[in-house]
C-alpha positions in Angstrom: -5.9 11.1 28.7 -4.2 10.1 26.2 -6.1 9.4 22.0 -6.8 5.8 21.4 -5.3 4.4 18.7 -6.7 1.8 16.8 -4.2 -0.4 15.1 -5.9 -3.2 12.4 -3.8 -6.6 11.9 -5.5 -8.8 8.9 -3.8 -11.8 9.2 -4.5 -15.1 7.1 -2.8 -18.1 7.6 0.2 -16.1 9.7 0.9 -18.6 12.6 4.3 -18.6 12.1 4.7 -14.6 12.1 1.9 -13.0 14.0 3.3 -13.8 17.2 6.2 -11.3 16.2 3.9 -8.8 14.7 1.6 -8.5 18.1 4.8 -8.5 20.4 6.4 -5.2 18.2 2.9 -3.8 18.8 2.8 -4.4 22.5 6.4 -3.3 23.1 5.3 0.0 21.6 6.1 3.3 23.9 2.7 4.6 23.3 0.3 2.3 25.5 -3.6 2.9 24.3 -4.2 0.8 21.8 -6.8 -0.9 21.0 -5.7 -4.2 18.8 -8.1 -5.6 16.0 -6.9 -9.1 14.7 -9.0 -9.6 12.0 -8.5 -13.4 11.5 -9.6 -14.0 7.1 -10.4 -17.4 7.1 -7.1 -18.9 8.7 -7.1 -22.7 9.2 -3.7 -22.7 10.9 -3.3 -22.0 14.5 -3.5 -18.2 14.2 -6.8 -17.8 16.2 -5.6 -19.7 19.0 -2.1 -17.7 19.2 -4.4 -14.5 18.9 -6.4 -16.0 22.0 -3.0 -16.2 24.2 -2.2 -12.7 23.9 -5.7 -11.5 24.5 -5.6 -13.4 28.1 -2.2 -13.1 29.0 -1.1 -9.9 27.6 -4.2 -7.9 27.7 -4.0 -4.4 30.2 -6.1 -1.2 31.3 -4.2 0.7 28.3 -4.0 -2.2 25.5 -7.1 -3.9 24.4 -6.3 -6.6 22.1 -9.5 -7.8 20.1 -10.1 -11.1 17.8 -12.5 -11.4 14.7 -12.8 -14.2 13.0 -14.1 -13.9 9.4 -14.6 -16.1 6.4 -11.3 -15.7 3.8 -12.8 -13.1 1.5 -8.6 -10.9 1.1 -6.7 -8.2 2.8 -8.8 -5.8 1.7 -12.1 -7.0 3.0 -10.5 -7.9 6.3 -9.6 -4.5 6.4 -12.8 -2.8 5.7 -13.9 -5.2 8.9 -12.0 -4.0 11.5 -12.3 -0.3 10.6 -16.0 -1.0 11.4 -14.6 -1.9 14.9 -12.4 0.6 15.8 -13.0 3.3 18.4 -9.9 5.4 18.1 -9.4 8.9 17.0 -6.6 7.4 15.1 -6.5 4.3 12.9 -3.3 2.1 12.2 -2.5 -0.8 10.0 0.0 -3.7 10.5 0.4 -6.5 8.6 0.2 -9.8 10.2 3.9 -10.8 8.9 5.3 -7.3 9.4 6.5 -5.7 12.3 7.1 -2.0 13.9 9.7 0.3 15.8 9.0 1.0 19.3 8.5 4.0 18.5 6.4 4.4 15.7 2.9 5.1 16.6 4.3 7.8 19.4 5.5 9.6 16.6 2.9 9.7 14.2 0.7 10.2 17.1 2.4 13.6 17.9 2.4 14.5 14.3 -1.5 14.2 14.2 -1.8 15.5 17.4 0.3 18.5 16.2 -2.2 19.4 13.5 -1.1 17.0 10.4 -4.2 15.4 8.7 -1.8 11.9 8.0 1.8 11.3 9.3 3.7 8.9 7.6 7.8 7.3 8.1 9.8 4.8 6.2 9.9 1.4 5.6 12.8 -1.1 6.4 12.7 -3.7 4.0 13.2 -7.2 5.3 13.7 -10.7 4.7 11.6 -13.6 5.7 12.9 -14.0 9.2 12.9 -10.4 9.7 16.1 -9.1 9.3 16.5 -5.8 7.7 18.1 -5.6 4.2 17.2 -2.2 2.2 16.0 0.5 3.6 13.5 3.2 2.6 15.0 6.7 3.0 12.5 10.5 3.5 13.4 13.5 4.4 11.5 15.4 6.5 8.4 16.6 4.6 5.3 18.7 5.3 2.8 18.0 1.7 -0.1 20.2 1.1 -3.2 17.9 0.4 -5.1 17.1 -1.9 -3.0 18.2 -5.0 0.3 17.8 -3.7 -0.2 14.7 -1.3 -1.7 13.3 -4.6 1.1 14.0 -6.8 3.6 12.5 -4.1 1.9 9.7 -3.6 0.7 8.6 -7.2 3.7 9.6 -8.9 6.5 10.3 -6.6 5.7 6.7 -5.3 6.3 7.9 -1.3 3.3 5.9 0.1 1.9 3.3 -1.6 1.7 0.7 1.7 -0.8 0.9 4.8 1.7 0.1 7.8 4.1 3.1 8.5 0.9 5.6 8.0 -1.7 7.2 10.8 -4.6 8.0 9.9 -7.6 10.5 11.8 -10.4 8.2 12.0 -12.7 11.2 11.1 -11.4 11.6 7.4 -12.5 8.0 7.2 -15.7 7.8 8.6 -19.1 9.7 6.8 -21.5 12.0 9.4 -23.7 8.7 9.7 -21.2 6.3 10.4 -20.6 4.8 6.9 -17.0 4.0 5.7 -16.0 6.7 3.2 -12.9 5.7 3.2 -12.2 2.1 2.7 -10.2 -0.7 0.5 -11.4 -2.1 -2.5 -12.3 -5.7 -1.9 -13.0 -7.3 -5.6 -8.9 -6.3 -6.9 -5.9 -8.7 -6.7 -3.9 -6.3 -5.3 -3.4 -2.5 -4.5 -6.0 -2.0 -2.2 -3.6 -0.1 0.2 -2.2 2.0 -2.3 -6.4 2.7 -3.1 -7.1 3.8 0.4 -4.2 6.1 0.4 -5.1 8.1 -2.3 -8.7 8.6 -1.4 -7.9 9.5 1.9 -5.8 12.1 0.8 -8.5 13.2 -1.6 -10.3 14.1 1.6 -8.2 16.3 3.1 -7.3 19.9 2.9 -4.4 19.5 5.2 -0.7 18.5 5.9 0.6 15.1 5.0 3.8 15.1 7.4 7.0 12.4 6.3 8.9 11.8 9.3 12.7 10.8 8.6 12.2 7.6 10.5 12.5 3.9 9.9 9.4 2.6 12.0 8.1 -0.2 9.7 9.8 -3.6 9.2 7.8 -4.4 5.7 8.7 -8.5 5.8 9.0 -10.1 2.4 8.2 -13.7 1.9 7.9 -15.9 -1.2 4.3 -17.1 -1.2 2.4 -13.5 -0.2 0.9 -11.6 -2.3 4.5 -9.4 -3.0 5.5 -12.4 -5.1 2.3 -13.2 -6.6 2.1 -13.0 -10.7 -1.2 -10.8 -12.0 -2.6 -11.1 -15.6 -2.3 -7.6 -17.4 -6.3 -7.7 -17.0 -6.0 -8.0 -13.0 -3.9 -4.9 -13.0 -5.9 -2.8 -14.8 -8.8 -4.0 -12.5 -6.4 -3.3 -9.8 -5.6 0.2 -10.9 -9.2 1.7 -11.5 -9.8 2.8 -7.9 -6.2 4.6 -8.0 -7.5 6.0 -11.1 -11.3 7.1 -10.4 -9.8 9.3 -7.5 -7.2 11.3 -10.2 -10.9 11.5 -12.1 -12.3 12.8 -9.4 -10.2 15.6 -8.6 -11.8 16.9 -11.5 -8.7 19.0 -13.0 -7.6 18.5 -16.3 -4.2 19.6 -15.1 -4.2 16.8 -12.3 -2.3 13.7 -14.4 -0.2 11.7 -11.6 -2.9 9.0 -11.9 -2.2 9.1 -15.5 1.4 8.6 -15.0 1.3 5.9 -12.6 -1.1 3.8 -14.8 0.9 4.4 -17.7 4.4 3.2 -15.7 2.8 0.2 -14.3 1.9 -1.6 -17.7 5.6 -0.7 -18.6 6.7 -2.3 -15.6 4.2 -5.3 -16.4 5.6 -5.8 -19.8 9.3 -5.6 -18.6 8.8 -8.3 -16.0 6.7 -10.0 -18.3 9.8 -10.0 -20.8 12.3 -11.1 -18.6 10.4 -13.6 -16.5 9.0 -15.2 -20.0 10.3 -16.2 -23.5 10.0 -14.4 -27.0 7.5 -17.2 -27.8 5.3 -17.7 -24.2 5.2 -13.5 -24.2 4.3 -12.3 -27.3 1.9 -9.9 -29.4 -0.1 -12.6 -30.0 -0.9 -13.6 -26.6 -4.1 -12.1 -24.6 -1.9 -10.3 -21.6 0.4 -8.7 -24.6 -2.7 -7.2 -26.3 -4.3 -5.7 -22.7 -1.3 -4.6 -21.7 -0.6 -2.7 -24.9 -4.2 -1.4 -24.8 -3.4 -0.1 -21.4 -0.4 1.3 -22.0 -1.9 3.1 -24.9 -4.3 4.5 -22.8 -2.7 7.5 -21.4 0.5 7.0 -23.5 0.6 10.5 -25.0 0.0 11.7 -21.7 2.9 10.6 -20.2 5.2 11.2 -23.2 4.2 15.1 -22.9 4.7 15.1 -19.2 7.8 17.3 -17.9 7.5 15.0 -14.9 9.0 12.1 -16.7 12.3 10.7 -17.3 13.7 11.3 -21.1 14.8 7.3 -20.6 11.2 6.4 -19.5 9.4 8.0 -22.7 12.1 7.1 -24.7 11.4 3.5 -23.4 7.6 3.5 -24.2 8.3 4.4 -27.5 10.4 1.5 -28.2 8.2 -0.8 -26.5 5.1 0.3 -28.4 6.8 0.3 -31.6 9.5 -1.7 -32.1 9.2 -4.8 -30.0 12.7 -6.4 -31.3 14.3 -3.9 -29.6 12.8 -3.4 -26.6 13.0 -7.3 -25.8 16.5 -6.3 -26.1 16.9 -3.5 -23.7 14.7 -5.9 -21.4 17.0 -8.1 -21.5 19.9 -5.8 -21.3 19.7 -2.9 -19.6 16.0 -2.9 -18.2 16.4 -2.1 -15.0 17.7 1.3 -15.6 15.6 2.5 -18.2 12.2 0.8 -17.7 
């Protein structure tokens, strides 16, 4: 018999899309699922379209399972339908995303061929689904922890939930407690969270299939477009960070690196979105974000791992703010 998959859809507000999202599931070549709509406090007709497919498309092979919760994030909703799930392997789709035919078949072999995680590449679309960039791997097999660490942290190759498997055991503690599980109190990265300290866990292979199996769906109003304080970020970015701690190697500095390029990338949105008299070192997010950035800043200017441009750009930044609301301006995008 073939290993039940579980695949978790949090979905709040997603009338419009989650029809879409549950059809790409059910059209999937690999047929035991087990489906966990986790609906976060919608007050849309999202339940209800939930409810159809449950009684009409419901089989021996595909379970499809609603739970209604108060709104509480992404995050939380989750961390509620892990608590549900029965497979031996865990998926993640969100509600206004969709996947490839395709995709959990191949992950599933991966896992089932040994790997502790299996991941493939994202298609990036636009609001009504159509693809317009698209992520590109090659074929990778990652030793965890360190490596899978570094990859992910600081080579940036899986910061999202959807194109990944996971092996419900890595997640789950001897007495049934999450060990594994998404950080419900930040405004954002709570995927990127669970990744890394899932991979903390394991002593296996991480294996990057060349495939494009997740249509990541972009829409203005969720939370891709939404605009943190420098505060929220670094609130944000202290799970990421407590598992670099934790690896407990003074030599282990991805973490480091990632916190230290995402206040960069703060200020130079923050610079290009704003004005030289709404952004400036006066104003509260300009002060955390500079504290922040300060942080590991010596770190990261010492690193081998990063760009001459990129350090060459902190400095700037850190001391000679003229200038770098210039290359913000300018030439950002390539050196920030």
């Amino acid at each position: 018999m073939k290993d039940l998959v579980s695949v978790i859809v949090p979905a709040y507000q997603e009338e419009k899309r989650i029809g879409r999202c549950l059809q790409s599931i059910l059209a999937s070549t690999y047929q035991r699922l087990q489906v966990i709509v986790v609906n976060d406090g919608s007050t849309d007709d999202t339940a209800k379209i939930v409810s159809s497919f449950k009684r009409n498309r419901e089989s021996e092979s595909v379970s499809i399972e609603l739970v209604n919760i108060c709104n509480g994030g992404s995050g939380r909703a989750r961390n509620h339908g892990l608590r549900r799930a029965k497979g031996e392997y865990i998926s993640f789709v969100d509600a206004d995303d969709m996947i490839h035919p395709q995709m959990i078949e191949r992950l599933v072999l991966s896992l089932q061929n040994g790997s502790d995680m299996a991941s493939c590449s994202l298609v990036f679309c636009n609001e009504s689904g159509r693809g317009r960039r698209y992520q590109h791997h090659r074929r990778q097999r990652i030793v965890c922890p360190v490596q899978a660490l570094k990859m992910a942290m600081w080579d940036q190759i899986q910061m999202t939930l959807g194109p990944v498997l996971f092996r419900k055991e890595k997640i789950f503690a001897e007495e049934g407690k999450l060990s594994v599980f998404c950080p419900e109190d930040v405004a954002g990265f709570e995927d990127f969270a669970f990744v890394c300290e899932y991979l903390k866990q394991c002593n296996g292979i991480w294996e990057v299939l060349p495939f494009h199996g997740y249509f990541y769906c972009r829409r203005k109003g969720s939370q891709t477009y939404r605009e943190w304080s420098a505060e929220e970020l670094s609130h944000a970015l202290q799970p990421v960070l407590a598992v670099g701690m934790g690896m407990h190697d003074e030599n282990f500095i991805s973490h480091k690196l990632q916190y230290t390029f995402r206040f960069m990338a703060f200020w130079y949105e923050r610079a290009c979105r704003c004005s030289r008299y709404t952004f400036t070192p006066d104003c509260i997010d300009w002060k955390v974000c500079m504290r922040e950035l300060n942080r590991f800043a010596d770190v990261y200017m010492k690193s081998s791992d990063v760009a001459w441009y990129r350090k060459l750009a902190v400095r700037i930044v850190r001391r000679h703010t003229k200038t770098g609301w210039l290359l913000a301006k300018t030439i950002g995008r390539i050196v920030f």
